[in-house]
N, C-alpha and C positions, 0 to 999 in steps of 0.2 A: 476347563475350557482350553483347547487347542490356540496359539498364538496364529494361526492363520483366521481363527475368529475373533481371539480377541485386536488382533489389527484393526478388526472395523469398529470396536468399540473403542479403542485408541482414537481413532480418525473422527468419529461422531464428537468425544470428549474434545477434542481436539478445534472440532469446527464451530461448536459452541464458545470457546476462551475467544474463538477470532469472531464470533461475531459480536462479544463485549468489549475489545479494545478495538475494531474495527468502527466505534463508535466515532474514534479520532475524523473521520472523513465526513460527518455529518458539522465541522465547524461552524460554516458560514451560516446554519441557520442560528447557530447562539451568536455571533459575530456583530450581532448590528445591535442586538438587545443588550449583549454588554457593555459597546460603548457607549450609547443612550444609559445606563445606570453607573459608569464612570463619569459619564457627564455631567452624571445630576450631581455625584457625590462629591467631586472634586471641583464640579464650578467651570473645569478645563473641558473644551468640546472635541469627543473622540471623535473618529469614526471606524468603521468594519476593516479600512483597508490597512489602518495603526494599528491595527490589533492583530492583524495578519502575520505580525513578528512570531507571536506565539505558538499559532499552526508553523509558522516557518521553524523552528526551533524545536518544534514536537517531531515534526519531521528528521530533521536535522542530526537530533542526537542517539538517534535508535542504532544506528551499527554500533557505539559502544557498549550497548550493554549486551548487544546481537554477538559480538567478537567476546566479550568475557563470558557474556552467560554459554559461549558454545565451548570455550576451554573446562568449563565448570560442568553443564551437561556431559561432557565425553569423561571426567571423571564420577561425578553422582548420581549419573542421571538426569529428566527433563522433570522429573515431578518439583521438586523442591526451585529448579529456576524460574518454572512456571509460576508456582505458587509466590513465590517470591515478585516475579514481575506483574503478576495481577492485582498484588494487593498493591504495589509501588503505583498501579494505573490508578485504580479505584479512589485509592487515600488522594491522590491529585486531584482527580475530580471532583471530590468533596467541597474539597479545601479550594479549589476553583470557586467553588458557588460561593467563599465566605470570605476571600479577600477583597479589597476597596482601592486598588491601583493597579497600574501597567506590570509595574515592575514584579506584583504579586502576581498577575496571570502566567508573566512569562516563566515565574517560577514553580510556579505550579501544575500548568498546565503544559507549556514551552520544554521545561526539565524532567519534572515528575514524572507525569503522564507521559509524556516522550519516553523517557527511559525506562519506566515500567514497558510501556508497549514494544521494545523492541527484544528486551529479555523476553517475554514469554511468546511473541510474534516469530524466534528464530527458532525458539525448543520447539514449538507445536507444527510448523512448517519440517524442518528438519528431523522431525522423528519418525514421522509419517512418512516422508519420503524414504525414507529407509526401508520402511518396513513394507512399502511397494514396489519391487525392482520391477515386478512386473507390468504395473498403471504407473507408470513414477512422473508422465504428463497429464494422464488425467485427475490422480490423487492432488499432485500439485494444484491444477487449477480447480478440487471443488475445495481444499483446504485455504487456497487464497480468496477466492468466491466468497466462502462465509465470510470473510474478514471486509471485502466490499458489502458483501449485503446489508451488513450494519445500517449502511448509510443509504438502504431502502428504506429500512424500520423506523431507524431514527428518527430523520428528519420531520417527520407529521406528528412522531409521539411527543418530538421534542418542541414542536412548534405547539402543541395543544399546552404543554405542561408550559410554557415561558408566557402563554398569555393567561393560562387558568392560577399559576402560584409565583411566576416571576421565572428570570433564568438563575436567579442565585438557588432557589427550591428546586429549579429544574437538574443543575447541576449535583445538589445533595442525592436529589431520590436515584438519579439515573449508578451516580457513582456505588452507590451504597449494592444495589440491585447489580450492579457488573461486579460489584467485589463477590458478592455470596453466590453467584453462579461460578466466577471462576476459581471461587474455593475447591467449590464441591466437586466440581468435574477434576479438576487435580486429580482426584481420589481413584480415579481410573486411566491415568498416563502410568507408563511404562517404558522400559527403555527398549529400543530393539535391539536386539541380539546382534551381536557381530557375527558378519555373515551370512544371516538370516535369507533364508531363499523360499518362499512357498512351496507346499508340494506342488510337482506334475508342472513347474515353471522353468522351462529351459531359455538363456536368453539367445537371441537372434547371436551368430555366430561372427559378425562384426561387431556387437554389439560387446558379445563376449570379449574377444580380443581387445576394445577399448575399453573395458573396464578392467581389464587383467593389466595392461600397461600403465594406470593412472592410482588412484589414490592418493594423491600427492598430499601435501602436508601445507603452511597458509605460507612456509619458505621456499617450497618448489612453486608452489603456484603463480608467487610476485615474480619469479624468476622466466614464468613462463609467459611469452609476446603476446600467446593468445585471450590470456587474462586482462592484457588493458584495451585491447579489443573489445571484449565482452563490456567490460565496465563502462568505457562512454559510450558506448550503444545505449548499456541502461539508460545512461543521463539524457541522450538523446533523447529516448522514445519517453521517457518519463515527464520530461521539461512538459508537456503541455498539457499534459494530466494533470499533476502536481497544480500547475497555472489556475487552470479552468475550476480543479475541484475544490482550492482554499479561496474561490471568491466566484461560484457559482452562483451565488445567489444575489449579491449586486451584481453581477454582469447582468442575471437574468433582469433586473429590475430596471437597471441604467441601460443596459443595450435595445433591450425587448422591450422593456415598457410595462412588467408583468408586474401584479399587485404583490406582495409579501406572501400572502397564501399559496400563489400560483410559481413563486419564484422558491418554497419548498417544496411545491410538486415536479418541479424542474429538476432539483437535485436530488431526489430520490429518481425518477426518468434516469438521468444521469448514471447513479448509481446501479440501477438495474442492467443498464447498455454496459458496464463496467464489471460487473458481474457474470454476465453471461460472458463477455469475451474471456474474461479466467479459463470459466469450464471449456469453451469452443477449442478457443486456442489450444491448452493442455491436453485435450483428447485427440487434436488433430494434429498437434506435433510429435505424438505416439507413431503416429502414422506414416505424416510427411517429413519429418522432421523438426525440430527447432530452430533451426536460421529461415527454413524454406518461411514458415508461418510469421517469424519477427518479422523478414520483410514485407510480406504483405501486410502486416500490422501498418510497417509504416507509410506505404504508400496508400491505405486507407487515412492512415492519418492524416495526410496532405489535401489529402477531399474535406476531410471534416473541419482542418484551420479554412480553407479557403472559401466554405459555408459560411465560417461564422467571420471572415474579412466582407463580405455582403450583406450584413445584417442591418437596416434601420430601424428606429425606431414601431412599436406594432409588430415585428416578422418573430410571432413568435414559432409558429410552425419550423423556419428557416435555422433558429437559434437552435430550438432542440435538437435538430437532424444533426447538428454541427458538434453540440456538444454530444450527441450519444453517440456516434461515428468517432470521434475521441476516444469517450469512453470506454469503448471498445477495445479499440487499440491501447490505450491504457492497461484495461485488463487482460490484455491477448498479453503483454509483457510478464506481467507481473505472474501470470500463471503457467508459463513458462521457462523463464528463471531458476527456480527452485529445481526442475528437471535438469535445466541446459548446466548449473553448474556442477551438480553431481553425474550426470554424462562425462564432465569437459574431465575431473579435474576426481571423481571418487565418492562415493558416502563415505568413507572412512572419517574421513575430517569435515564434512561439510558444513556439521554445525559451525564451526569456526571460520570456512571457505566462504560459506554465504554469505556472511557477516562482513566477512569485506567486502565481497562483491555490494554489497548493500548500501557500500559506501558512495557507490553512485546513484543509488537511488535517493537518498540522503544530499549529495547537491543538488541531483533534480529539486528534491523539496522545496532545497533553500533560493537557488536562483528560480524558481519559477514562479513561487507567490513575491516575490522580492520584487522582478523585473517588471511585473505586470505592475503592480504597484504602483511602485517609482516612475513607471513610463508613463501610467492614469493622471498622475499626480503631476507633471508635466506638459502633458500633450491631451489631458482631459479627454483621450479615448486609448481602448484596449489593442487598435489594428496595429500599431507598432509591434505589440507585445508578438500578435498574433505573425508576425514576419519573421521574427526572431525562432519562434518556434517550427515556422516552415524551412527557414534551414538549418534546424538541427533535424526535422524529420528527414530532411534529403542528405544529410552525413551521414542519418543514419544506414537508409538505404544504401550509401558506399561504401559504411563499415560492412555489412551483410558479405559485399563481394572481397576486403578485405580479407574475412573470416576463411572466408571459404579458399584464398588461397593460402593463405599463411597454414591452414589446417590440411592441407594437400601435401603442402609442403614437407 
């Protein structure tokens, strides 16, 4: 088989491993069921938004293994980092359903799982892009898509299995089922070839010239202005994704009013608006650009906090619009990303480039389930959270014209 076919069954392989660790974004429905079962066991009364450490930390810790497993990658190969960070996912999960404190979720699910997802979430993003110079925004966003869509699937199989065997059984069967899928599919990654061009794919002749000038290394890149540009953009547009998706489903319940059933159809909703914007975005920054599209990401965004700053109690129609206009923009980043930094900066190194870059996405994580939290927990509503988050999307949009002059430059 020819490598311009085997590409797409790289990519297929590829988009299967992200929609098993992409499970990570279905938290909030296991989130209220295992503080209710740390409550009972320990006597101490949890709740979903204490446990949000965990999602916060799972988040958190993925550009290191994203930054090692890409030095490792560019010498081995992606098969063996994958395989290695899939079972690192799986074996957490397991082990999630069968510890009996805070301190064991955060380890397990917080570390583990964290850290397996971001070794094999960099190799499968980053190979793939390689091996597309030609789609390298739309590859990007159906490779990051799968990794959202999880958390269409999820959420309802995971809410059936937490009432039909518990979430401790929920956690064994799901972990166990993501380990032996991302085993298998391993078996069909591959590395791309240095250099690697499809037949009959000439690039656009600007395009060429900035790839001919870059490939830089993760030394020229810290050294370059335009890298910490790009990075708190990410954190920017991230911040309220991050927010909304690690406590989607008490928002849905405390804001909206929505039963627990209705309040996992919400976050599956959610994840779907999330998912699309990946593909959208990445196929239409092929087009129009990458900065052109992040910006309107985020001026979309600014509509969808300011939905959900009008929400009372009942408005559930009003909550979803808000969160999946989010979502969106959410996904319009994240599927663009993976193009804009091997644009900015080369595939030669990107497994290791992205991996920093990642690192902003990695504080989004952590300050966004964190602030919303803390702020609930204070002021017993979300709209502060939600102000904090409208101006980082309005930095964002000023970093956009930033970008664009320092790149002129």
């Amino acid at each position: 088989m020819s490598l311009e076919k085997k590409r797409w069954v790289v990519l297929i392989a590829s988009c299967l491993i992200n929609l098993c660790i992409g499970s990570m974004y279905a938290w909030s429905v296991f989130a209220a069921p295992l503080a209710a079962k740390l409550t009972t066991i320990t006597g101490t009364e949890y709740t979903a938004a204490q446990l949000a450490i965990a999602f916060t930390i799972c988040n958190s810790v993925g550009p290191i293994t994203m930054i090692s497993g890409g030095f490792i990658n560019d010498k081995l190969g992606p098969k063996w980092v994958i395989l290695t960070g899939g079972v690192m996912f799986g074996i957490g999960m397991i082990l999630t359903g069968m510890v009996e404190s805070l301190m064991g979720i955060i380890i397990t699910y917080g570390l583990l799982v964290g850290l397996g997802l971001g070794m094999a979430y960099g190799c499968t993003i980053n190979n793939t892009v390689k091996f597309f110079p030609d789609k390298r925004g739309f590859v990007g966003g159906i490779a990051t898509a799968t990794y959202g869509l999880s958390s269409v699937i999820i959420p309802p199989i995971a809410n059936v299995l937490n009432n039909s065997v518990g979430v401790s059984q929920s956690f064994i069967i799901l972990g166990a089922v993501f380990t032996t899928v991302i085993v298998v599919c391993t078996f069909f990654i591959i590395k791309c070839p240095a250099g690697f061009v499809p037949e009959g794919f000439v690039a656009p002749v600007q395009q060429a010239k900035k790839v001919g000038a870059v490939n830089k290394n993760w030394k020229e890149m810290l050294s370059d202005p335009i890298f910490y540009i790009m990075i708190i953009m990410m954190t920017c547009g991230a911040f309220s994704g991050m927010m909304i998706i690690s406590q989607a489903s008490p928002m849905a319940q405390g804001m909206a009013g929505m039963t627990v059933t209705m309040a996992a159809t919400a976050v599956s909703i959610l994840a779907m608006f999330n998912v699309g914007g990946r593909i959208l975005a990445g196929t239409l920054s092929d087009k129009f650009g990458r900065v052109t599209v992040l910006a309107g990401a985020f001026v979309l965004e600014l509509i969808g906090l300011g939905l959900l700053l009008n929400i009372d109690q009942g408005d559930t129609i009003l909550f979803l619009a808000g969160t999946s206009v989010v979502g969106i923009c959410f996904g319009a980043l994240m599927g663009v990303y993976p193009g804009f930094t091997a644009d900015q900066f080369g595939t030669k190194h990107n497994s290791v480039n992205y991996g920093i870059m990642f690192i902003g996405f990695a504080v989004a994580g952590y300050c966004g389930p964190t602030t919303a939290g803390k702020i609930l927990a204070v002021t017993g509503s979300y709209s502060t959270a939600f102000m904090v988050a409208i101006g980082l999307a309005i930095a964002g949009i000023l970093l956009t014209f930033v970008y664009r002059y320092i790149a002129k430059k």
